[in-house]
Structure formats: C-alpha cells, structure tokens
Backbone as JSON, one array per atom type, in Angstrom:
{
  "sequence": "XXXXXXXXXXXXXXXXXXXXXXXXXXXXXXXXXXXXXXXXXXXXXXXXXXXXXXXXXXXXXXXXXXXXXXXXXXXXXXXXXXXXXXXXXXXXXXXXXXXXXXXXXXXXXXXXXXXXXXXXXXXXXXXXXXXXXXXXXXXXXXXXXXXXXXXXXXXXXXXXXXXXXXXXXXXXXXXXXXXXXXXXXXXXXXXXXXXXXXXXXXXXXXXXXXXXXX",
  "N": [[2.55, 54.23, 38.69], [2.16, 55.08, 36.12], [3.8, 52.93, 35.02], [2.06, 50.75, 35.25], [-0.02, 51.01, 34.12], [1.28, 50.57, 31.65], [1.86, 47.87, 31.19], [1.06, 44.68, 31.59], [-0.87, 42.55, 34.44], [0.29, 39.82, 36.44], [-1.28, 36.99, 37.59], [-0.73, 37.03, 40.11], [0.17, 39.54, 40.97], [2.22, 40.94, 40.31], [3.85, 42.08, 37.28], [4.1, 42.21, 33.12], [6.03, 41.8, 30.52], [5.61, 40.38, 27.85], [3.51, 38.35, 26.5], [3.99, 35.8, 25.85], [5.03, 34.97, 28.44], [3.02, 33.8, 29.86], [3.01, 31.35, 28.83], [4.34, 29.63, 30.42], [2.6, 28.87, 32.25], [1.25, 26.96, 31.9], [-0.07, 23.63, 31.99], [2.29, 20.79, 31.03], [1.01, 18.72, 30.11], [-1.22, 19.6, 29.61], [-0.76, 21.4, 27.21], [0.34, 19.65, 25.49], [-1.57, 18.36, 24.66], [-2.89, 20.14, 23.58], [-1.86, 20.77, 21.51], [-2.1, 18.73, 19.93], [-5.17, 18.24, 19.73], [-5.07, 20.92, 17.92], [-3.41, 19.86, 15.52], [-5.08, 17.72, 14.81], [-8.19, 19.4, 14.41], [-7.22, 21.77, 13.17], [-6.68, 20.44, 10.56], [-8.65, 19.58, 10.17], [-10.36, 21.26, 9.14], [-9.25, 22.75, 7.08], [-9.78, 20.61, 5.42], [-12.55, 20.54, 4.84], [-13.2, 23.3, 4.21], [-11.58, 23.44, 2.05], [-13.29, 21.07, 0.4], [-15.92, 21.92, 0.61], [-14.89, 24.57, -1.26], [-14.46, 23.11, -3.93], [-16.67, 20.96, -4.34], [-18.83, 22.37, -4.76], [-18.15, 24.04, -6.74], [-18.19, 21.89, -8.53], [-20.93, 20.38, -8.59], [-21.9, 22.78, -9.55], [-21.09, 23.35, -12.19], [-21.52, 20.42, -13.14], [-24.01, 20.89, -13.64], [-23.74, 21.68, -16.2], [-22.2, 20.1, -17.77], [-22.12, 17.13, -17.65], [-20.45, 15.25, -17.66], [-18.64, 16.03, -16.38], [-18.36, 15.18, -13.83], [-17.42, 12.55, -12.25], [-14.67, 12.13, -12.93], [-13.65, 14.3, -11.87], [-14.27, 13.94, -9.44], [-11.75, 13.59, -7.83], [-10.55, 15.94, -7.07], [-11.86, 16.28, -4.8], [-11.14, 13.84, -3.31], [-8.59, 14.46, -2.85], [-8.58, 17.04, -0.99], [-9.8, 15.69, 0.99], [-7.94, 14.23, 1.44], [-6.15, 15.79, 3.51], [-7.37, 16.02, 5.87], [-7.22, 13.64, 6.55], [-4.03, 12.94, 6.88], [-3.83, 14.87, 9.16], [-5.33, 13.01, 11.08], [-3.35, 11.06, 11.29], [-1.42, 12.56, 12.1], [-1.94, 12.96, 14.56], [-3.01, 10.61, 16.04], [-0.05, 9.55, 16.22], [1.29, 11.64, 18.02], [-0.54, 11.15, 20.31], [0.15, 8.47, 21.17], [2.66, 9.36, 22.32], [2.28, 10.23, 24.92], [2.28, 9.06, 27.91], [-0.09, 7.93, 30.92], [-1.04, 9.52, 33.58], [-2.18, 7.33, 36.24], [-0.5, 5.04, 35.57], [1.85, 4.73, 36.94], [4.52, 4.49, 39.37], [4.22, 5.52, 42.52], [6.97, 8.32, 43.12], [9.77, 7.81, 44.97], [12.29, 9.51, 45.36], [14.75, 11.76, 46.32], [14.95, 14.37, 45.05], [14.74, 15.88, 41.91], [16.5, 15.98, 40.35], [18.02, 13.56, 38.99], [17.37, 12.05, 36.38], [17.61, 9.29, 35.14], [16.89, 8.56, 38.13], [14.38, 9.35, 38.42], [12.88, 9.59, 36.1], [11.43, 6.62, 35.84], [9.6, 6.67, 37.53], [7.78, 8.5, 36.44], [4.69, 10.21, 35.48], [4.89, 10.66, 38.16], [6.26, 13.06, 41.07], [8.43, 13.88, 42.91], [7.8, 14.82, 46.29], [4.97, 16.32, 45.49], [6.25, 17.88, 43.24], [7.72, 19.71, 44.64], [10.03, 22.14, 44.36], [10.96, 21.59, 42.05], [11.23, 22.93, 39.12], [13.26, 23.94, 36.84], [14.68, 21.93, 36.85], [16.99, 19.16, 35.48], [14.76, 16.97, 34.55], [12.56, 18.59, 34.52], [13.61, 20.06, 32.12], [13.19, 18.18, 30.46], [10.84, 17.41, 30.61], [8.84, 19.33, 29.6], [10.5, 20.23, 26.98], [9.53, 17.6, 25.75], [6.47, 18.4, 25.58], [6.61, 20.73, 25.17], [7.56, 20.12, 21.84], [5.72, 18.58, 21.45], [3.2, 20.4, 21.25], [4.36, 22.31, 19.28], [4.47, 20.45, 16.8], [1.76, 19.76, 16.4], [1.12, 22.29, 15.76], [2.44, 22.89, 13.57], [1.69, 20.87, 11.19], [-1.23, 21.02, 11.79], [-1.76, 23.32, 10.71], [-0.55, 23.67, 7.99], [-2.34, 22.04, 6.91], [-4.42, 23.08, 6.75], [-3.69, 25.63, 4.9], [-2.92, 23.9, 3.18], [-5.4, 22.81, 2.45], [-7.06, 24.66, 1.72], [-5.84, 25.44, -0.74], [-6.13, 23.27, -2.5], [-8.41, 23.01, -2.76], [-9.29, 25.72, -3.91], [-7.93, 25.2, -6.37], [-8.96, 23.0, -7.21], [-11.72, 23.66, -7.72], [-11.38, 25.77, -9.75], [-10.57, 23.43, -11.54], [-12.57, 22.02, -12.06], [-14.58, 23.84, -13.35], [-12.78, 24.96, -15.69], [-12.3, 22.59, -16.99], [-15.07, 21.72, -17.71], [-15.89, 23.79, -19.65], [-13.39, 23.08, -21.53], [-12.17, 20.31, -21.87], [-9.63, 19.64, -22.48], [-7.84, 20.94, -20.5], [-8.1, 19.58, -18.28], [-6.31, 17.89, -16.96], [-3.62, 19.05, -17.46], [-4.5, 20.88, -15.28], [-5.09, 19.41, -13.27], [-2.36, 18.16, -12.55], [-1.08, 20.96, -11.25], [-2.76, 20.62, -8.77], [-1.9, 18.72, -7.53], [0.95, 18.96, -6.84], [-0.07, 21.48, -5.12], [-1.32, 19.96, -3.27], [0.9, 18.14, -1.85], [1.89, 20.01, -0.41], [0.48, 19.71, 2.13], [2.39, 17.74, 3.1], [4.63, 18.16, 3.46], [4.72, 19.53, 5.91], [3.42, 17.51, 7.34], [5.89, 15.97, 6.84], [7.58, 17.39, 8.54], [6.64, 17.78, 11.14], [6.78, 15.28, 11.82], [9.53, 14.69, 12.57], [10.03, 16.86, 14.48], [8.36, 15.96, 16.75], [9.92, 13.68, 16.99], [11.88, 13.24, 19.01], [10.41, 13.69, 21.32], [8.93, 12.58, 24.49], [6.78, 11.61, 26.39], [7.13, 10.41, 29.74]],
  "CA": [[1.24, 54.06, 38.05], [2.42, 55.07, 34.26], [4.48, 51.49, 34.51], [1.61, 49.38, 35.0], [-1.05, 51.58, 32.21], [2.02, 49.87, 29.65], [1.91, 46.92, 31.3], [-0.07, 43.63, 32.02], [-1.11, 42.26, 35.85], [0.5, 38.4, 36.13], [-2.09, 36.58, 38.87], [0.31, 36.93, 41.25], [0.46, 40.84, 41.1], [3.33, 41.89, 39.53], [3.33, 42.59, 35.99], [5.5, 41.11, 32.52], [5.76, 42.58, 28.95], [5.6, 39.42, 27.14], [2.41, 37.25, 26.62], [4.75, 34.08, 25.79], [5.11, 33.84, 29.55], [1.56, 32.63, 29.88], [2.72, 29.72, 28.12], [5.06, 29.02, 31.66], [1.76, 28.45, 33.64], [0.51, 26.12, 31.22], [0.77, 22.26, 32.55], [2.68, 20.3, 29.69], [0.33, 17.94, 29.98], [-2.37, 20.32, 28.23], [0.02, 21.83, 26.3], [0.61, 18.72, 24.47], [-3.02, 17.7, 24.46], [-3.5, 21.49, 23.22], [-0.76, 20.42, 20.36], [-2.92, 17.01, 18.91], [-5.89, 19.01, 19.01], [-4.78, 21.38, 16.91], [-2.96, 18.88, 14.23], [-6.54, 16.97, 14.3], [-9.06, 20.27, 14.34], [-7.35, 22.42, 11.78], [-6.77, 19.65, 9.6], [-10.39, 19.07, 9.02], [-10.95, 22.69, 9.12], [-8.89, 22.56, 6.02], [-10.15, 19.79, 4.61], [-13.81, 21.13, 4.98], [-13.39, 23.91, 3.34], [-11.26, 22.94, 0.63], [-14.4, 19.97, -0.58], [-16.57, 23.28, 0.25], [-14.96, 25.14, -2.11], [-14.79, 22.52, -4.85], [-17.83, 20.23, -4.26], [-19.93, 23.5, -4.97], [-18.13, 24.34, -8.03], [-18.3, 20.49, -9.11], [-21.91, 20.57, -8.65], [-23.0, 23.68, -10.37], [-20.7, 22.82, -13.29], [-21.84, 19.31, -13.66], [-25.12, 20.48, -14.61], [-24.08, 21.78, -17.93], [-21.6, 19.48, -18.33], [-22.35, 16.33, -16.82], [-19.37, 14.43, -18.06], [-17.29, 16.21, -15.48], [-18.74, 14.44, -12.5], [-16.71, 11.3, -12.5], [-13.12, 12.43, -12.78], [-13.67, 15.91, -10.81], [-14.4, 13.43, -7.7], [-10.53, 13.35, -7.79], [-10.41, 16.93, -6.45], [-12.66, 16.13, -3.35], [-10.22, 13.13, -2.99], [-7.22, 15.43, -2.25], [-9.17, 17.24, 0.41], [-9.95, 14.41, 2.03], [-6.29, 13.22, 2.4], [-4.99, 16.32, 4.14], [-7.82, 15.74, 6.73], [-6.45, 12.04, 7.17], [-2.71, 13.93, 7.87], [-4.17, 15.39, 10.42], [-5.31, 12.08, 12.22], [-2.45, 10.26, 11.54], [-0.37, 12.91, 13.07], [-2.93, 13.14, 15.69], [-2.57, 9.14, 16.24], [1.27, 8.98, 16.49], [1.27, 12.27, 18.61], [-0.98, 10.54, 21.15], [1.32, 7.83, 21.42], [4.02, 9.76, 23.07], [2.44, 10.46, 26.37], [1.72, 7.82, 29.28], [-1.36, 7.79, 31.7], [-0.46, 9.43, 34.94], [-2.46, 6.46, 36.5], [0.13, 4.18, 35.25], [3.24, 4.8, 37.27], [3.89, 4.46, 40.99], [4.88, 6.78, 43.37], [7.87, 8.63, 43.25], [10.18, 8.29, 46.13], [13.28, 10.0, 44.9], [14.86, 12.64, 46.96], [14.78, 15.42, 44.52], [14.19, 15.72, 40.35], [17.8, 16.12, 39.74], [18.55, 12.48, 38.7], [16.71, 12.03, 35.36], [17.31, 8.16, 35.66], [15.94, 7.99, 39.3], [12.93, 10.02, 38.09], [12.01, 8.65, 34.84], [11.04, 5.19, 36.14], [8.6, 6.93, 38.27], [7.3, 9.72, 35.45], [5.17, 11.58, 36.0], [4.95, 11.11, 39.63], [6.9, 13.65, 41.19], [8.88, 14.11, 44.73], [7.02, 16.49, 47.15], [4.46, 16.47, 43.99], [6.61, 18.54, 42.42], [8.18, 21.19, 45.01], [11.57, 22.21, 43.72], [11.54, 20.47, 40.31], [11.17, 23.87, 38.48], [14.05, 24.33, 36.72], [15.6, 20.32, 36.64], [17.1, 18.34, 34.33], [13.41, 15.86, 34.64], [11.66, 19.6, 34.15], [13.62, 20.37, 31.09], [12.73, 17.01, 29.45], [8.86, 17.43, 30.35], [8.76, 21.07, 28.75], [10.89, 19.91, 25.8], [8.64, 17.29, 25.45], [5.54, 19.44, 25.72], [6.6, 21.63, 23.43], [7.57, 19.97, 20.58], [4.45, 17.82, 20.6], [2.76, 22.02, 21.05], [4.59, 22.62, 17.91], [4.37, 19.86, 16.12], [0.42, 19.98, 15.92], [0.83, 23.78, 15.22], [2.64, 23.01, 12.2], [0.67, 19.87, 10.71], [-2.61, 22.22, 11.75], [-2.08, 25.2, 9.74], [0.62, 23.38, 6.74], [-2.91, 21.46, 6.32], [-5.54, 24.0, 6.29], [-3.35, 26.35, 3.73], [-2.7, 22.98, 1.71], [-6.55, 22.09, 2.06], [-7.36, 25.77, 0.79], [-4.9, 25.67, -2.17], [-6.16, 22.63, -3.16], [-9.98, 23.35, -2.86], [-9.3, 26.05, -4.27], [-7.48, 24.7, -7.3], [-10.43, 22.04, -7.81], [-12.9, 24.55, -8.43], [-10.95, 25.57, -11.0], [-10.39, 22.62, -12.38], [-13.95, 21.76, -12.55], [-14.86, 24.69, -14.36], [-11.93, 24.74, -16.79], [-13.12, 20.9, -17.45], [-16.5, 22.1, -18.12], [-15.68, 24.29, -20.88], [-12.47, 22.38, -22.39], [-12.1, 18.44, -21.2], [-8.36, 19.16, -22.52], [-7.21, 21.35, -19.42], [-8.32, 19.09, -17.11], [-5.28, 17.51, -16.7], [-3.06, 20.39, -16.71], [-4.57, 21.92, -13.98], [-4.53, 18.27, -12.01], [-0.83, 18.56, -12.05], [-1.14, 21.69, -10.42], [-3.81, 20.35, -8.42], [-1.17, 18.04, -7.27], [1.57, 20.28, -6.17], [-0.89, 21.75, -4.3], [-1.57, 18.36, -2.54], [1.68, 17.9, -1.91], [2.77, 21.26, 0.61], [0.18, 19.51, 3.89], [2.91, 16.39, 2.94], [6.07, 18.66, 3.82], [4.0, 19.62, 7.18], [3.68, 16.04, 8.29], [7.51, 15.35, 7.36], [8.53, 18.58, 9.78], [5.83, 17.52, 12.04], [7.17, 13.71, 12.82], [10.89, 15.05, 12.82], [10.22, 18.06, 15.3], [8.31, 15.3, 17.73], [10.31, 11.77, 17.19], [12.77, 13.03, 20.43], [9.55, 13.84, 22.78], [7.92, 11.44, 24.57], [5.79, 12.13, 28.29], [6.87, 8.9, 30.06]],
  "C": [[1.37, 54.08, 36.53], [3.41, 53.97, 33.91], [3.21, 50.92, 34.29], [0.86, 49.94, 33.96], [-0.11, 50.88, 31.04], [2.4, 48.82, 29.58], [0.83, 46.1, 31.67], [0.19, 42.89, 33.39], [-0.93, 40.61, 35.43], [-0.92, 38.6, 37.86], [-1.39, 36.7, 40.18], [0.73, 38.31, 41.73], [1.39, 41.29, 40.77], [3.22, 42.09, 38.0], [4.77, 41.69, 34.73], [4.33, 42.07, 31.57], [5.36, 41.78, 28.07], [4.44, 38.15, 27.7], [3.03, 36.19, 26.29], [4.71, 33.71, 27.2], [4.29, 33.33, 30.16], [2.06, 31.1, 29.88], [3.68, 28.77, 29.54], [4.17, 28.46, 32.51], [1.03, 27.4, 32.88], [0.91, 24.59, 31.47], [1.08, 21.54, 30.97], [2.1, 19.67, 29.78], [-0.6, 18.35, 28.81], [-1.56, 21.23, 27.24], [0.06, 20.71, 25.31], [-0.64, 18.35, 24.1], [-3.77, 18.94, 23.4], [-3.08, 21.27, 21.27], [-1.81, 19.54, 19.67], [-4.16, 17.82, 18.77], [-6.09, 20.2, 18.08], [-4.76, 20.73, 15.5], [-4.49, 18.44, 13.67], [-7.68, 18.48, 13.15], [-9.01, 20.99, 13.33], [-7.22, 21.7, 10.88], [-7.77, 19.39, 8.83], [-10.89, 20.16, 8.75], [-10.26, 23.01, 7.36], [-9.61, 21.69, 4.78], [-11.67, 20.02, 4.35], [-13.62, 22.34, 3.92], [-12.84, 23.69, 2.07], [-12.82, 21.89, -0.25], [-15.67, 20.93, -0.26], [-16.36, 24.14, -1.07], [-15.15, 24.5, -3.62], [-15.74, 21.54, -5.59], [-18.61, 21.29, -4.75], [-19.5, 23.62, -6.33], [-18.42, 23.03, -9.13], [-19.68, 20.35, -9.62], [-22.6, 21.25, -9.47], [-22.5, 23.33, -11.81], [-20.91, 21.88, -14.11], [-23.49, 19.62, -14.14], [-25.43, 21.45, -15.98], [-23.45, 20.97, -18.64], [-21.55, 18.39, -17.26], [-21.44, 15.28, -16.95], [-17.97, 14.56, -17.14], [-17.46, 15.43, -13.74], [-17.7, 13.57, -11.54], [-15.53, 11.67, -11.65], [-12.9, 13.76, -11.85], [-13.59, 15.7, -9.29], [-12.86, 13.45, -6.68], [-9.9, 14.49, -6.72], [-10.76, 17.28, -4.86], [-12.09, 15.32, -2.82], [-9.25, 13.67, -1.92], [-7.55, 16.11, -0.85], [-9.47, 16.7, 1.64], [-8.52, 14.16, 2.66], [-5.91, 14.45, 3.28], [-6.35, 16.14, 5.69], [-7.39, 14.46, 7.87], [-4.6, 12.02, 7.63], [-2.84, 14.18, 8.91], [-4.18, 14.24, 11.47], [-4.23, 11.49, 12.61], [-1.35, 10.76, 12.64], [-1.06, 12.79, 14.7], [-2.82, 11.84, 16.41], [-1.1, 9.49, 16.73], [1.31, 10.43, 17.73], [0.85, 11.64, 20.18], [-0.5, 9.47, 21.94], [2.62, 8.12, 22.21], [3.7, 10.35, 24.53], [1.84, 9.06, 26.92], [0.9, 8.83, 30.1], [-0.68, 7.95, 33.0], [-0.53, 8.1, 35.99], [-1.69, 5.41, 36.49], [1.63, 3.8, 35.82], [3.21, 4.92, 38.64], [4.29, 5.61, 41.54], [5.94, 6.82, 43.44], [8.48, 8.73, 44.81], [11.64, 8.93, 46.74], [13.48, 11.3, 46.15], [14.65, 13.94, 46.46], [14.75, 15.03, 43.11], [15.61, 16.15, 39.53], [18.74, 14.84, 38.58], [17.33, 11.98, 37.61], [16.7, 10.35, 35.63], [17.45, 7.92, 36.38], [15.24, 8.44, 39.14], [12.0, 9.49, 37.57], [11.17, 7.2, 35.33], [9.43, 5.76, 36.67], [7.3, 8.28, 37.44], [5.89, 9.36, 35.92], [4.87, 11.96, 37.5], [6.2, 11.94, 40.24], [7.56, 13.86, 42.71], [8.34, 15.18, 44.99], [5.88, 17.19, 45.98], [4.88, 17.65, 43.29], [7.25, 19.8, 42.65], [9.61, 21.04, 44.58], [12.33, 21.53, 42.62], [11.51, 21.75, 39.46], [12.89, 24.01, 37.95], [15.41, 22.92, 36.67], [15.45, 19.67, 35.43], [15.58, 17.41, 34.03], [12.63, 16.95, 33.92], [12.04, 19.44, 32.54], [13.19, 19.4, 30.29], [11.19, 17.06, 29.37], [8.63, 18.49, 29.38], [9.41, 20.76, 27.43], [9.85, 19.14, 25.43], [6.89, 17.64, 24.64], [5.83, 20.2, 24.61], [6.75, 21.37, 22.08], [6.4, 19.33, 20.25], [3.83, 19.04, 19.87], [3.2, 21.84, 19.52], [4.83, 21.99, 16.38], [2.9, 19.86, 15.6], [0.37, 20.96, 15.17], [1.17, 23.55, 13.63], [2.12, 22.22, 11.06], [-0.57, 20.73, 10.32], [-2.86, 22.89, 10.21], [-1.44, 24.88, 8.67], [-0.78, 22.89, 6.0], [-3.95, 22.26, 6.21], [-5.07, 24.88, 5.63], [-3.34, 25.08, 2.84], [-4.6, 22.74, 1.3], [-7.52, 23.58, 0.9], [-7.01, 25.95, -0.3], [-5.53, 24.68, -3.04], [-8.14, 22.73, -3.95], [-10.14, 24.73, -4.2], [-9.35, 26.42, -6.22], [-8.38, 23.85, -8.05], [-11.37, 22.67, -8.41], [-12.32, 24.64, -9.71], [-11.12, 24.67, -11.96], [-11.41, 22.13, -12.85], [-14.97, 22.41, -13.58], [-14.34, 25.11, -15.59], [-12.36, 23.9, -17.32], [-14.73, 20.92, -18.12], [-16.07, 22.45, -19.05], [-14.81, 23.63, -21.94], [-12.01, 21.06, -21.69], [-10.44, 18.9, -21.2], [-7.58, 19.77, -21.22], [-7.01, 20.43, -18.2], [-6.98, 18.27, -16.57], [-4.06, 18.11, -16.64], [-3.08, 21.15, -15.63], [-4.56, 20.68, -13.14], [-3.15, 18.31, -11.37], [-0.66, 19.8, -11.44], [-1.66, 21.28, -9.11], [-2.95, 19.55, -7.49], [0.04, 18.02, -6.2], [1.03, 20.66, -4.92], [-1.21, 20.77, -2.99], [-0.33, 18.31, -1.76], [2.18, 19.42, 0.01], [2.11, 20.94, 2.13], [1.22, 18.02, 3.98], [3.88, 17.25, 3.96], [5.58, 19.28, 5.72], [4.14, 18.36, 7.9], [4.79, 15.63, 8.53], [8.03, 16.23, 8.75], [7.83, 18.0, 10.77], [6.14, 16.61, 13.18], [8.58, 14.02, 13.13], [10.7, 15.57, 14.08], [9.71, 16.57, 17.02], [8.96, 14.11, 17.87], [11.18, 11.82, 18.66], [11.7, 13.17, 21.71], [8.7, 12.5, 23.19], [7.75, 12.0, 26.2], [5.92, 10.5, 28.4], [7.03, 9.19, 31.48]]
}
C-alpha cells in the first residue's frame, strides 16, 4: 500500500514512475497532428502578443508624436512574420503524413519486413497485433516524434522570439517618440530579436526532413 501512495495507477492497474510513458499510449498519428498544432497555435500566440505589446505602445505614443506612426508599423511587421513561421512549418509538416484512406489492405504476414509493409502503410497485418516493437513500428514512432518535436520547437522558439520582439517595439516606439535618432539603433536590435524564431524553423525542418507517415 506505501508503494502505490508514491506511485501513479496505469489503466491497466499496475502502476509506473514516469509520466513520459503516457506518451507510449499515444497513437502517432495524433502525436504528429498534436506536433503541427502546436508549431501553428503557439506561433500566433506569439505573434499576438508581441503586436499586443507594441501596437499599444505605438498607439499611445503616436499621439504626442505623430510622426512615429509610419516607420513604427515596421515593429508590428516583425510580429507578423514569426506567426507566418509558424504556418509555413505547419504547411510542410502536414505534408509528411498520408491519408489512411489512401492505401490498400495489408496482406503481409507480419511487420517485420519494412519493404513488404511500407507499400501498404498504414494498413497493418492483424490491424496491428504483434507490430509493437518492429522495424515498421520504429519508423512510425520515429516519425511521430520528430514531427512531435519539431512543432514543439518552432512553437515555443516563436512565441519567445514574438515576445522579444514585441517587446523590443514598444521600446522602440517610445524611444522614437522622444528622440527620432534612436530609432534605428534600437531596430537593429529589434532585428536580432527577429531573427532567434528563424534559428527555430532551421532546427525545426532539419529535426523533421527524415520523417514522413507513408
């Protein structure tokens, strides 16, 4: 009884220390689907608040100095793009699985023979008794996961870049208010800033270019 009080009940009645192995009952299917919505969702979650934080300061600023309007739009720009990161990854992500619908029935003897499988993806022999643990498995789950962690990292590379940059805008809008000459000093920051949901998308398309759900 003082095992299970320090442990957690799997559905199945026995128990496990580690909440990662959730992620074993999870079909790669929605795992990967879990992945693109991520990349997409936090992306704009980023990008939202970032032209939150600097659209407001743009605004209140421009009405003592109404000269900053214009060129300040530049800042709400930037925000925008790491939102459009997001889709793109979100686009090419999408691209790497096939439509169960689309493949015939498997009539393979077992999931051992990656090319006698594949042809038939993702129909499965015996829909799928004794594939746990096969070369066909490990390629779905690889799959699966890197899309998983390819969103994750796009996601969240673009809602800290969309914060940094939002952030940075304000600034710059209010610096610009008072002295026109900063304003371009702090762009090049402003810039930088821009720049860190870029290094997200490169890791992003690397981590998924070997997965594909076929």
């Amino acid at each position: 009884m003082a095992h299970a009080n320090m442990n957690n009940f799997l559905p199945s009645g026995g128990f496990f220390d580690n909440w990662f192995i959730l992620f074993e009952q999870i079909s790669p299917y929605a795992l990967a689907d879990v992945g693109i919505g991520i990349s997409i969702g936090v992306s704009v979650l980023g990008a939202a608040w970032g032209i939150f934080t600097t659209g407001s300061s743009l605004v209140g600023a421009a009405i003592k100095a109404p000269r900053i309007r214009s060129k300040n739009l530049i800042s709400v720009i930037f925000c925008e793009a790491v939102a459009i990161y997001g889709v793109i990854i979100a686009i090419i992500l999408s691209t790497k699985m096939g439509t169960p619908e689309d493949y015939p029935q498997n009539t393979d003897a077992d999931c051992s023979s990656l090319h006698l499988v594949k042809p038939h993806w993702p129909s499965l022999p015996g829909q799928g008794a004794g594939c746990q643990g096969t070369l066909y498995m490990k390629n779905l789950l690889f799959a699966a996961y890197a899309i998983f962690n390819s969103g994750l990292t796009v996601g969240f590379s673009n809602l800290f870049c969309g914060v940094c940059v939002g952030i940075t805008g304000s600034g710059c809008a209010l610096a610009d208010a008072q002295n026109g000459a900063l304003f371009v000093k702090i762009l090049i920051i402003e810039i930088f800033g821009s720049a860190l949901g870029l290094f997200g998308v490169i890791v992003g398309i690397i981590m998924s270019s070997p997965a594909y759900i076929r």
